[in-house]
N, C-alpha and C positions, 0 to 999 in steps of 0.2 A: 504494500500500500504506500501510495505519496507520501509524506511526510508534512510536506504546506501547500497551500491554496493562496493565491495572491488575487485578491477581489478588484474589480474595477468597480470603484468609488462612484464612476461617472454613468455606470449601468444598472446601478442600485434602484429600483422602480416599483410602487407599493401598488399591489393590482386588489382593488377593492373589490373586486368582483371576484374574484377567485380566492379571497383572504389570504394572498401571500406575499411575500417581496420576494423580488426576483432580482438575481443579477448574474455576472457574469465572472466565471473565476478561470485562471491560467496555474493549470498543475505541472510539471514538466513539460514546457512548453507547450502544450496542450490546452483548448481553449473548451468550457464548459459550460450550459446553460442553468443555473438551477434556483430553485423556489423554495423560499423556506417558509411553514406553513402557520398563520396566525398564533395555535394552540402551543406551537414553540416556543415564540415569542412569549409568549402569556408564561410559560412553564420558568424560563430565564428570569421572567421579571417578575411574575406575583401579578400583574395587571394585565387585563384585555389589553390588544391594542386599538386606541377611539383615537382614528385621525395621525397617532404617532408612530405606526411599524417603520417608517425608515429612519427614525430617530431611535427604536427600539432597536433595532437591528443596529447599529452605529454603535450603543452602548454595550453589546454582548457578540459582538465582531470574531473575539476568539474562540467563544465556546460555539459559536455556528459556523466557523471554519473549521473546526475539528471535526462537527456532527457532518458538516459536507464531503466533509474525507470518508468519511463512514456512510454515507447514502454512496458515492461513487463507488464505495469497495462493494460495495452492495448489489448498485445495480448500473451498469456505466453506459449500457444501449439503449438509455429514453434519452428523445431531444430534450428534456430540462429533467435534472435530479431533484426531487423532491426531497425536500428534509423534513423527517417525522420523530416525534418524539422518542423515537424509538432509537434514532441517529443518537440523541443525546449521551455523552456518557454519565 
């Protein structure tokens, strides 16, 4: 398995409609779509997210780039990896 995920900051994108943020990470050179899902957020912080997941997601950055390393060892053939609580360690 990877080791780091380096996130682009600039593709960080809260999709309301799907409850997740989404962005984009670069593993060994390797470019990845993935979505991590409201109830994660919630689980990291203690709060829903109301209007704040990509601020939520900003403040818990390293524990959902570890949990993204763990959906990718998971399952690396969907176009976006979802993070599920189950990612989390």
């Amino acid at each position: 398995m990877a080791d780091r995920l380096d996130i682009d900051k600039a593709s960080i994108f809260d999709n309301l409609d799907e409850q997740q943020v989404e962005f984009t990470g670069e593993i060994d050179g390797d470019e990845y779509q993935f979505a991590v899902q409201y109830n994660v957020l919630e689980a990291l912080s203690g709060d829903a997210p109301e209007g704040d997941a990509a601020e939520t997601f900003g403040r818990f950055v390293d524990p959902i780039s570890d949990a993204a390393l763990a959906a990718l060892a998971r399952d690396d053939d969907q176009p976006i990896i979802v993070i599920s609580e189950n990612d989390l360690e």
